[in-house]
C-alpha positions as CSV (number, residue, x, y, z in Angstrom):
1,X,-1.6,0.9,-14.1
2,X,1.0,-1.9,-14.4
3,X,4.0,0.6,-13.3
4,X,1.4,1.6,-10.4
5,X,0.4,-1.9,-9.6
6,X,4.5,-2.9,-9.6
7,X,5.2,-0.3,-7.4
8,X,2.4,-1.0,-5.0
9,X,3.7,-4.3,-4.8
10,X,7.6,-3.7,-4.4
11,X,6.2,-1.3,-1.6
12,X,4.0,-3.8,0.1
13,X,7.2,-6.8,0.3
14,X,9.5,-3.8,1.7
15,X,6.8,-3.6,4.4
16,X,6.6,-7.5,4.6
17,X,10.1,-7.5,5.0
18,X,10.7,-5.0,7.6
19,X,7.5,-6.6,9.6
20,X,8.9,-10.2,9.1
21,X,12.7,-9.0,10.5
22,X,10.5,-7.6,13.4
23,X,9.1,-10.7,14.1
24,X,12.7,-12.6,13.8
25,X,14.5,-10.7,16.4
């Protein structure tokens, strides 16, 4: 649960990220 949890969460910044460069350019 904490390995599925950490992953869930590494995945959901990457999608922040990507979303938030988006919005920059």
């Amino acid at each position: 649960d904490e390995v599925s949890n950490h992953t869930y969460d590494k995945a959901t910044l990457t999608w922040f990220e990507e979303i938030f460069e988006e919005y920059k350019n």
